[in-house]
C-alpha positions in Angstrom: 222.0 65.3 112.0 219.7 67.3 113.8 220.6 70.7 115.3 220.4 69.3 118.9 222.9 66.7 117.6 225.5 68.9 116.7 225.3 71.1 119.7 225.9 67.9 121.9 229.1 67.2 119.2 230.6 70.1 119.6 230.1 70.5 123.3 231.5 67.0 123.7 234.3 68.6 121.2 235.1 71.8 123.9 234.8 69.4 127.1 237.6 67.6 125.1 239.9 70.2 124.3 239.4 72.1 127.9 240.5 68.9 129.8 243.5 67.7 127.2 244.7 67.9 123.6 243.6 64.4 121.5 246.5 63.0 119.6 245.9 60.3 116.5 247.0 57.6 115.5 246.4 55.4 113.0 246.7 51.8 112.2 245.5 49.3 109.8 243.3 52.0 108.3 242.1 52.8 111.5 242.2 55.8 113.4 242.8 55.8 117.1 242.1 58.9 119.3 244.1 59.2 122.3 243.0 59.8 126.2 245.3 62.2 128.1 246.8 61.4 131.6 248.2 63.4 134.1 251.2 62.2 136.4 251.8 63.5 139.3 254.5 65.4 138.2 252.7 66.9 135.8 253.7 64.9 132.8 251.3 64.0 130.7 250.6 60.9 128.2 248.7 60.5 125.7 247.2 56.6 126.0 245.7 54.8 123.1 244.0 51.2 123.7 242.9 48.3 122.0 245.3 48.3 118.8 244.6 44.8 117.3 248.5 43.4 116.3 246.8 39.9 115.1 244.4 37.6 114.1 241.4 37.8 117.3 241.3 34.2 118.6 237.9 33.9 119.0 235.4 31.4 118.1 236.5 29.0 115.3 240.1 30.8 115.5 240.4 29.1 119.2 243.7 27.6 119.9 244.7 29.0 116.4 248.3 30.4 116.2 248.2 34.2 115.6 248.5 35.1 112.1 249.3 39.3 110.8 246.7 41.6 109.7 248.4 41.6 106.2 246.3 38.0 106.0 243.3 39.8 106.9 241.2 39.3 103.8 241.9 35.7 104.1 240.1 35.0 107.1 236.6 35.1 105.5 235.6 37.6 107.9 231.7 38.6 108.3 231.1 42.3 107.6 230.1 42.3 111.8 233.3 40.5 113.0 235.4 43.0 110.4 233.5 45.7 112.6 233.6 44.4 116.1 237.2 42.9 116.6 238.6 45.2 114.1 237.8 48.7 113.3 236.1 49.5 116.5 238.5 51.0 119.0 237.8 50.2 122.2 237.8 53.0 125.0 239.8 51.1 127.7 242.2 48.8 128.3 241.0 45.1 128.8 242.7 42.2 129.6 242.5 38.4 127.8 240.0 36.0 129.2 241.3 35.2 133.1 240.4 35.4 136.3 240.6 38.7 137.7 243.8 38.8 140.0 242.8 41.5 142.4 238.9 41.2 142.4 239.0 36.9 142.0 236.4 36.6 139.6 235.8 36.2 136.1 234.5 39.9 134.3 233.4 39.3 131.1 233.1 43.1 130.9 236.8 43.6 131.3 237.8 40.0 129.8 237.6 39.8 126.0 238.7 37.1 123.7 239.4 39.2 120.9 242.1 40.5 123.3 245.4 40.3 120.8 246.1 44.1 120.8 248.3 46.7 122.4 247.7 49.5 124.6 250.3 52.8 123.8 251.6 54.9 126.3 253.3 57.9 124.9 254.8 61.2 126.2 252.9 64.1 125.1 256.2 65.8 124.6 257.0 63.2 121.8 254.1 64.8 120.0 255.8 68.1 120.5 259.2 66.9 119.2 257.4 65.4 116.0 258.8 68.9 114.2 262.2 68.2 115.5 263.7 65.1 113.8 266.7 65.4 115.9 265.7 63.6 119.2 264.2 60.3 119.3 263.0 58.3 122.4 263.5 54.9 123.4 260.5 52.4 123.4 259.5 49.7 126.3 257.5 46.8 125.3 256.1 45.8 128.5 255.1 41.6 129.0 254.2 40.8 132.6 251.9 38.0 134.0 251.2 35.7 137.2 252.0 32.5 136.5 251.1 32.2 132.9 247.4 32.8 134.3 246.3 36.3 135.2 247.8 40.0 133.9 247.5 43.2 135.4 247.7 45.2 132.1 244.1 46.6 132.3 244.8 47.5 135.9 248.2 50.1 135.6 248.2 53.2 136.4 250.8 55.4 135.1 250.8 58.3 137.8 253.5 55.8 139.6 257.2 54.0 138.7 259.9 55.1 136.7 258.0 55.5 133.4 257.4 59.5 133.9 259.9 60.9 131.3 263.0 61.0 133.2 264.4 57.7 131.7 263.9 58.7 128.1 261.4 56.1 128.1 259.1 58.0 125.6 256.5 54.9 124.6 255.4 52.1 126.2 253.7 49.4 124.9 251.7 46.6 127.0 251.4 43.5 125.0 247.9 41.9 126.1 248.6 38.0 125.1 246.4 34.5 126.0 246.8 32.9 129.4 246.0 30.0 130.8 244.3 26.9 128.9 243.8 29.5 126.0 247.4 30.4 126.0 249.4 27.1 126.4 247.4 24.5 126.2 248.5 21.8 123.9 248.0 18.4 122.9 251.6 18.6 121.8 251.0 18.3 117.9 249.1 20.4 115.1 245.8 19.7 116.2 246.7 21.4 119.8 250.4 23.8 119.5 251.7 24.8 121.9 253.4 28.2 122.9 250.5 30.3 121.7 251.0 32.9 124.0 254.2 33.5 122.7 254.0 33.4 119.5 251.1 36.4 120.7 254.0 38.1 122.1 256.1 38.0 119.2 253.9 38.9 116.8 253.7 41.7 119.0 257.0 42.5 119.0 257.0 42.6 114.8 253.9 44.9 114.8 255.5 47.5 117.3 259.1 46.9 115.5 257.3 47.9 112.1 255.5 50.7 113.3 257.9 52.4 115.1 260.3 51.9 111.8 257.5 53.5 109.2 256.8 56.1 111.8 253.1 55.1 112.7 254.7 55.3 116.3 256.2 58.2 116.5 259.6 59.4 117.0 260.9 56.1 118.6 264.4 55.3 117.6 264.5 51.4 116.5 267.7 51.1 118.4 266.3 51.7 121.4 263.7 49.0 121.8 263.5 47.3 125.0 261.9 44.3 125.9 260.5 44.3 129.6 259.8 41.2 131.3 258.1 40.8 134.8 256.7 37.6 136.1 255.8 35.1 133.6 256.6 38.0 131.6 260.4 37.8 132.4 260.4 34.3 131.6 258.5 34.8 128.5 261.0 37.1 127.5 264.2 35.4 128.6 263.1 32.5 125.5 262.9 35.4 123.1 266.1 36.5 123.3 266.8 32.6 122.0 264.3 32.4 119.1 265.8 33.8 115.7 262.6 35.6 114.8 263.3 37.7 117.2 266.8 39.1 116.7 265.9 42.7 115.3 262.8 42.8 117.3 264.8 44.1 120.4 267.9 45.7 121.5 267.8 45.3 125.3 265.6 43.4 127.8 264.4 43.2 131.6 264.2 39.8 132.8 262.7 39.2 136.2 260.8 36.7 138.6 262.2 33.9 136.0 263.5 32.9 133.4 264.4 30.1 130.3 266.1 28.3 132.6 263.2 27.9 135.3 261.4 25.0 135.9 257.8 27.3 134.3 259.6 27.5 131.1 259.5 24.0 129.8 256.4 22.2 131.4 256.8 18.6 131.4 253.7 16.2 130.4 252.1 18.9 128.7 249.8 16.4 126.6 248.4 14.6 129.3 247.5 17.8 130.9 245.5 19.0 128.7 243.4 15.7 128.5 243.0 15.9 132.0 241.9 19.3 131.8 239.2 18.3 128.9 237.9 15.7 131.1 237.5 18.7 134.0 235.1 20.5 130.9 233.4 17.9 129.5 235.6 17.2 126.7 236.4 13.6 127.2 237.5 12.5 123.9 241.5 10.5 123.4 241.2 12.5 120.2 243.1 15.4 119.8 241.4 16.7 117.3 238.6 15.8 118.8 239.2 17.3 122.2 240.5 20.8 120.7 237.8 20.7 118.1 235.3 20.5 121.5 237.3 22.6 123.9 236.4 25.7 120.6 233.2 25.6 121.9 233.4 25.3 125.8 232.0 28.1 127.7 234.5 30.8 127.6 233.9 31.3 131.6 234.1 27.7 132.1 237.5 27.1 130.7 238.6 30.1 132.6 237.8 29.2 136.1 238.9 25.7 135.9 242.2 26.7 134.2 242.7 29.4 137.4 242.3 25.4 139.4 246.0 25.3 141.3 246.0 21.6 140.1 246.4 23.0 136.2 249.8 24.4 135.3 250.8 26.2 132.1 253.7 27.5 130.2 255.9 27.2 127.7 256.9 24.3 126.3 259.7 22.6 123.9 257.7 21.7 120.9 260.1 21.4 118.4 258.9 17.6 118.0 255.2 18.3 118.0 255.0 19.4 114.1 257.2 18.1 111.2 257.0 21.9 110.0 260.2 22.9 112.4 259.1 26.5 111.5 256.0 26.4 113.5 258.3 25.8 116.9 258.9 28.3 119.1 261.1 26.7 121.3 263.8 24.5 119.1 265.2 22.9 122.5 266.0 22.2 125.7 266.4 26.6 126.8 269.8 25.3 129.1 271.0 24.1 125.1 269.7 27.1 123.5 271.4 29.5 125.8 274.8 27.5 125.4 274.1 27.9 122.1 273.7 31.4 121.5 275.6 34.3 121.5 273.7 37.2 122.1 274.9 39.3 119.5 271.9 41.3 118.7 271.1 42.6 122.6 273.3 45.3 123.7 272.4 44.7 127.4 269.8 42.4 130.2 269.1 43.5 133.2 268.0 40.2 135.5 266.6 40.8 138.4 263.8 39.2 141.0 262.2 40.6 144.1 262.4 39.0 147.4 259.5 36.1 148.5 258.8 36.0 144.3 257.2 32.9 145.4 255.1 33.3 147.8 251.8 33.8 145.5 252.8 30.5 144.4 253.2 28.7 147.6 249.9 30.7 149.0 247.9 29.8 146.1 248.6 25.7 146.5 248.4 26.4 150.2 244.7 27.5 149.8 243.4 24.9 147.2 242.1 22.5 149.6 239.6 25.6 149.9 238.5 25.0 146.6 238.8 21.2 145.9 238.7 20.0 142.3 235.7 17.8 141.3 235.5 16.8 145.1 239.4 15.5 145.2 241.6 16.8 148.4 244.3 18.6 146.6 246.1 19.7 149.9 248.7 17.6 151.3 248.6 15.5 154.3 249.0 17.7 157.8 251.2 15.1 159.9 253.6 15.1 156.8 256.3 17.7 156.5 257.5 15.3 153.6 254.5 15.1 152.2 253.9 18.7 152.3 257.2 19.6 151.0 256.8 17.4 148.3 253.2 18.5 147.6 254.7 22.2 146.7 257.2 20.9 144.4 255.5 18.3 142.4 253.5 20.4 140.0 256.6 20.8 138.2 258.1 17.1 138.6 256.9 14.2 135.9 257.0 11.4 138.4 256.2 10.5 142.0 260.0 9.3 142.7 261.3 12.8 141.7 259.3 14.3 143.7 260.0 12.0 146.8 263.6 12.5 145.7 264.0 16.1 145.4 261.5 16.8 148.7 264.4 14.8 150.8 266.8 17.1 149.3 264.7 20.0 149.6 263.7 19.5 153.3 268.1 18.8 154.1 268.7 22.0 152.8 266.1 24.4 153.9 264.5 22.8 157.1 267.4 20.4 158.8 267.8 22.5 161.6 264.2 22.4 162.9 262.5 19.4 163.9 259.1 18.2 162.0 257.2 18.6 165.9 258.5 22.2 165.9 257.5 23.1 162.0 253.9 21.3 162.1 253.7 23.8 165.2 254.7 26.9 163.3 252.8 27.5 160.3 254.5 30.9 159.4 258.2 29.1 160.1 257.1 26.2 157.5 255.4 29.1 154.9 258.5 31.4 155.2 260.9 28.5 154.3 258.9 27.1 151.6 258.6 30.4 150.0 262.7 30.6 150.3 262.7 27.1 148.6 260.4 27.9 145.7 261.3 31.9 145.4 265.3 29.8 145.1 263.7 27.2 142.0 261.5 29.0 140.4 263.4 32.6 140.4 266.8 33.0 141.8 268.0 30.0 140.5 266.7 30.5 137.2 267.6 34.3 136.8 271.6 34.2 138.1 271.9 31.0 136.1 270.8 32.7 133.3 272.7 35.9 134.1 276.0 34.5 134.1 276.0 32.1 131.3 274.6 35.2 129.2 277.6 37.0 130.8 280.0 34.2 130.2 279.2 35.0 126.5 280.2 38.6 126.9 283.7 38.7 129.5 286.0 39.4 127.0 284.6 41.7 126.1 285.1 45.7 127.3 281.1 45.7 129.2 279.3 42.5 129.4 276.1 44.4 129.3 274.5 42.1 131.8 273.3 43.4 135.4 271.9 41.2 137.7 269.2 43.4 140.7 267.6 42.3 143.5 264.4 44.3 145.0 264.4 44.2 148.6 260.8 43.0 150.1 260.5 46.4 152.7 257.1 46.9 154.2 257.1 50.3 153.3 257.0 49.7 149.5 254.5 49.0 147.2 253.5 45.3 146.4 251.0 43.1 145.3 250.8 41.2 148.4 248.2 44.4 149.6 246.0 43.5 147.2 245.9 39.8 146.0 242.9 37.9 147.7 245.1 35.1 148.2 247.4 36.7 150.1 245.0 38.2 152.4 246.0 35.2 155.1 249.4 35.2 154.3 252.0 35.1 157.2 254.6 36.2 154.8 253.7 39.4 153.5 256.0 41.7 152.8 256.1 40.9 149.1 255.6 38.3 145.9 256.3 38.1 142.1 256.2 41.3 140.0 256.7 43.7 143.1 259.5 45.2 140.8 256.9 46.1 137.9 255.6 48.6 140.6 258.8 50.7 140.4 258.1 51.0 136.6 254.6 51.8 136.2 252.0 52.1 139.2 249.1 49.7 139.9 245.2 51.0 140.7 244.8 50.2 144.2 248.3 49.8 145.2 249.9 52.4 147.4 253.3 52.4 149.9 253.2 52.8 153.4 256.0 55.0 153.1 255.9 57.3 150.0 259.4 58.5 150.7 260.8 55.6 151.0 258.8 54.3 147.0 260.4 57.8 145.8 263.9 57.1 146.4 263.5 53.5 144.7 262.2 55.4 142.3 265.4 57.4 142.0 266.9 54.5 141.7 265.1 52.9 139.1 265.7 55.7 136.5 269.5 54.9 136.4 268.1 51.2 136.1 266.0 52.2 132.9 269.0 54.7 131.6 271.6 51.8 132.0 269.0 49.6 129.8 268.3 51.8 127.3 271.3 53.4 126.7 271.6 56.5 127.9 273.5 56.8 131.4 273.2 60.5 132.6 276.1 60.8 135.2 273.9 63.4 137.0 271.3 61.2 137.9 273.8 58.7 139.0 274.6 61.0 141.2 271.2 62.0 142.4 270.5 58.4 143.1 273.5 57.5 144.5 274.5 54.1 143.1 277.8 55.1 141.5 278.8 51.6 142.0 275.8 49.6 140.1 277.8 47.6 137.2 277.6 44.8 134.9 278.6 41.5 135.8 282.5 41.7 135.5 285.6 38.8 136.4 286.1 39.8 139.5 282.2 40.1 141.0 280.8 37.7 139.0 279.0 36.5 142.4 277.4 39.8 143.7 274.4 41.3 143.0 272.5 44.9 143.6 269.9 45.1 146.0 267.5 47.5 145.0 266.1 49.3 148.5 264.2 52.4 149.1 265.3 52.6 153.3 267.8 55.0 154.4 270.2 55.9 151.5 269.3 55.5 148.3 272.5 53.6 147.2 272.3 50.5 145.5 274.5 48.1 147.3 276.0 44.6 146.8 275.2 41.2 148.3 276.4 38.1 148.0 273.9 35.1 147.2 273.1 31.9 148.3 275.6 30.3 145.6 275.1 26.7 147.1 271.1 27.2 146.9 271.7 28.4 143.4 273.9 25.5 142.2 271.6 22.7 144.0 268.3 24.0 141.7 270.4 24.5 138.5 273.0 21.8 138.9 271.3 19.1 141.4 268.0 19.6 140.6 267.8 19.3 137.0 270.6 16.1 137.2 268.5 14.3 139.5 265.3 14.9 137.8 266.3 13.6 134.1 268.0 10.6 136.4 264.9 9.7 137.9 262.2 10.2 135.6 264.5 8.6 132.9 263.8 5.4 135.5 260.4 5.8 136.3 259.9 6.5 132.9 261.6 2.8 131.9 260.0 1.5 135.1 256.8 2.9 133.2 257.3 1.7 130.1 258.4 -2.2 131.5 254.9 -2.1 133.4 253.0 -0.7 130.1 254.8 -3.5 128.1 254.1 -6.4 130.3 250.4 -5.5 130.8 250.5 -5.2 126.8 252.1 -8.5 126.3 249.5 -10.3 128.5 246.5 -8.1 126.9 248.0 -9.4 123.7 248.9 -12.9 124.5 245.2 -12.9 126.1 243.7 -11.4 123.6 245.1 -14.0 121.2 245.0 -17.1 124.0 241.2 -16.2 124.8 239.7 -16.6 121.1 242.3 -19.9 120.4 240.6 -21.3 123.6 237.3 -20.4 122.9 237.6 -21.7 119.5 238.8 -25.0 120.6 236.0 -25.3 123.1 233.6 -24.7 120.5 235.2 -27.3 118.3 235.4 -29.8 121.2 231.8 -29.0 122.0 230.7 -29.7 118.0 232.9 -32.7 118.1 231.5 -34.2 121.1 227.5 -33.2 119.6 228.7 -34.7 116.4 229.9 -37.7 118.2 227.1 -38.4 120.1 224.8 -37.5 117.3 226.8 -40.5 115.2 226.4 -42.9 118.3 222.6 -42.3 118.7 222.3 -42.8 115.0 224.9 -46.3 115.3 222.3 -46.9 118.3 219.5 -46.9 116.4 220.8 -49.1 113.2 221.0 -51.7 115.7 217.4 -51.9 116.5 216.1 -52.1 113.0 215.0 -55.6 111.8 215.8 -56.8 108.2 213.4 -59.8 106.5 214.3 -61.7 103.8 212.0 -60.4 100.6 210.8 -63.4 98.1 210.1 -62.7 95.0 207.6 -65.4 95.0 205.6 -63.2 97.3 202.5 -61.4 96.1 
């Protein structure tokens, strides 16, 4: 090293030290130097990114479940893949393969497919307490996404939310898992599983468990490990709590925007999916090894921007009939019989919870694909339909046109029966904000109290149930995504979507309130929230905050809810939900749908059988009658070949031969 060189080193090495201490950390062999933030209070965290927890899914590992680092020296790794995607820590967050959710594009700077890692978030006080064996913090695992699709986890900002050391919230981890076609895509056998982005998040969930339990993470007490949920997120969470590989993973949990029981968390038709989207790539093989084995090598961009297509839905999926190994299924049944099932033993408390209009980047996003048509198909609905329309919002998650006609008659008595369909093709912003009721009620509401109370049904005789149910008021003068999501820019509704809720936890780059006084008593708020789910309720910042009376779900309010608001007092007050709404998407809903697809299904399979039995019987009729013609055909040639010859016997003419003759 020349002498220049290690002036510039140790220069680099002051700058360093004046603007922060550097913290290690080290994993795998690897050594990871931290970057030091600054709240605004004055708290600082020390941030570490890019800690690989798995196998990288890239090139021939595509659509590959994720396998432990344990197994690295069984991957046949090339000395510059070792390097690149392993010992090489990056120097910012970055997020899996998607499209962007704020800027609408795909950035292959910021997009990586070797993007199975963790980002660390840890209280430099935690460092400071590593002397003192005596106090240990609780952990957050943090899991959030829109619609299976995009992630904001290379976008946070820590300066804002509850995470700022008054919740004894001393780590938190963000999990950065696939999404989209790389993510839950499946051809619903081995050649294709499904689920991978879950079993991303679980594997996850070991690596953190076993790091904070050998003390690679320090001074995190394993008790204390809670699993937070927003989004896709919460419903990703909400079927961890029911697989057993997860039981000591976890003591507590934040479920929000959805859950196991929502319509997102057991897509239907998942196999024929995922040939359609192959054809939309180029892969147009009936082969499902052959279509996976072609969709490896796609262009990484390409299978990102038509996956982002509102036509393409992903999730989870029950796929415990896709592999005779039961081992390698994540989701062992229908989640309404797995959560009848279990018991909840192992998780000490759930906070569920969902912000108002959680649907509305849903409905917005439909609303605007006719702005974007898929390989030149309309994928709008009709404008002088409100049925059609209606139906056109909720049939993305239906398996049959006759459930959707069904359940858009229903849909359209209960939400829009006291408006005419002259007045609501008329009022664009009535129709949107009554849709978004409809879908924030099936995909969230429903979904989350549903799974609230039969969790809490498990837990009434007991002295706490553990189980809170929130609700995050959708004020204008609080944060939310809506300010910032492209496809929300036209929105009439706008006062909030999915996720808004993550924003009292951890802040967002770009995203700022109206009214900072009004963000800083949610705040408030939200730190009882976080004590309450971590385990350590300080009765002096119940006081603070003012929500003395935010409880578990107990016998005698097992119908209210706490509204979450940052106007006028800080309290945390009660409401009563729409209980009919709820029991007409769990109940109704789910009835109906197995009733009707179970006959369209039949009605299916009678059409598939008769147009099998006459491709059969023709394709056995056809050759018999060919054959026959041919025969009649050689008959009638040999025939007339015998009569010409009979024909030409008769013209010969015989003479007598003497044997007398010379």
């Amino acid at each position: 090293m020349s002498p220049s060189d290690v002036a510039v080193t140790v220069l680099c090495a002051v700058l360093a030290l004046a603007s922060g201490q550097t913290r290690r950390l080290t994993f795998n062999g690897v050594d990871y130097s931290s970057q030091e933030l600054r709240l605004n209070n004055n708290v600082k965290i020390q941030a570490f990114f890019g800690i690989p927890y798995a196998r990288q899914p890239f090139g021939r590992f595509r659509f590959t479940r994720p396998e432990p680092l344990t197994k690295l020296n069984d991957w046949q790794l090339t000395d510059d893949e070792l390097r690149r995607h392993y010992k090489t820590p990056p120097t910012q967050a970055r997020s899996c393969p998607q499209i962007d959710p704020f800027g609408g594009n795909f950035d292959s700077s910021q997009s990586i497919e070797d993007c199975l890692r963790v980002d660390l978030y840890i209280l430099d006080e935690v460092f400071q307490e590593q002397r003192s064996y005596d106090r240990k913090y609780g952990m957050g695992i943090l899991v959030e996404g829109f619609e299976f699709k995009s992630s904001v986890a290379s976008h946070l900002d820590l300066a804002g939310g509850g995470f700022k050391g008054q919740s004894d919230v001393g780590v938190l981890a963000v999990v950065h898992y696939r999404l989209g076609a790389l993510g839950f895509l499946t051809t619903e056998d081995d050649e294709g599983p499904a689920n991978l982005g879950l079993w991303d998040q679980s594997e996850a969930l070991r690596f953190l468990k076993e790091h904070a339990l050998n003390g690679n993470i320090p001074q995190v007490d394993p008790q204390r490990i809670s699993l937070l949920g927003f989004g896709s997120g919460g419903v990703s969470a909400s079927i961890h709590m029911l697989n057993p590989l997860n039981k000591a993973m976890f003591s507590s949990a934040l479920v929000s925007g959805g859950s196991a029981l929502g319509p997102d968390a057991s897509i239907r038709d998942a196999r024929d999916r995922a040939f359609e989207f192959g054809q939309h790539v180029g892969c147009t093989s009936s082969s499902p090894r052959k279509l996976i084995n072609c969709l490896r090598y796609v262009d990484l961009q390409k299978l990102v921007t038509t996956g982002n297509e509102a036509n393409f839905l992903f999730g989870p999926v029950v796929d415990v009939n896709h592999t005779r190994d039961v081992t390698k299924a994540y989701i062992m049944d229908h989640p309404q019989r797995l959560m009848e099932r279990e018991n909840f033993e192992s998780i000490r408390s759930v906070l569920y919870g969902f912000p108002e209009h959680a649907a509305s980047l849903r409905y917005y996003t439909q609303a605007l694909a006719r702005a974007a048509p898929l390989n030149g198909r309309t994928t709008a609905p009709p404008d002088n339909s409100i049925d059609e329309r209606i139906k056109y919002y909720l049939s993305p998650f239906q398996s049959h046109g006759d459930t959707s006609r069904a359940l858009a008659a229903s849909v359209k008595f209960l939400y829009f029966r006291n408006y005419t369909d002259e007045t609501l093709m008329s009022n664009q912003t009535l129709f949107d904000s009554l849709m978004i009721d409809a879908l924030t009620d099936y995909l969230s509401v429903g979904p989350v109290i549903s799974a609230a109370h039969l969790h809490a049904s498990k837990k009434l005789n007991e002295q706490r149930s553990g189980v809170f149910i929130y609700y995050r008021d959708s004020e204008p003068e609080l944060a939310t995504f809506s300010s910032k999501l492209p496809v929300m820019s036209s929105a009439s509704v706008k006062y909030g979507t999915t996720m808004d809720d993550l924003l009292q936890f951890v802040g967002v780059k770009g995203i700022v309130p109206s009214d900072q006084g009004s963000e800083d008593r949610l705040a408030r708020v939200w730190t009882v929230v976080l004590q309450d789910l971590f385990g350590k309720v300080e009765t002096s910042a119940r006081d603070i905050a003012g929500i003395q009376d935010y409880r578990p779900i107990s016998r005698s309010e097992v119908f209210y809810i706490t509204a979450l608001r940052g106007k006028g007092s800080p309290q945390a007050s009660t409401m009563k939900y729409r209980e009919p709404n709820r029991i007409f998407w769990s109940k109704y809903v789910p009835t109906i749908g197995t009733i009707l697809d179970d006959i369209s299904r039949m009605s299916r399979d009678r059409n598939d059988n008769a147009k099998l039995y006459w491709r059969t019987t023709l394709g056995t009729a056809i050759p018999l009658g060919l054959l026959v013609i041919v025969c009649l055909c050689l008959g009638a040639l040999l025939w007339k070949a015998q009569r010409s010859a009979s024909s030409n016997l008769t013209k010969v003419q015989f003479h007598k031969v003497s044997t007398n003759d010379p």
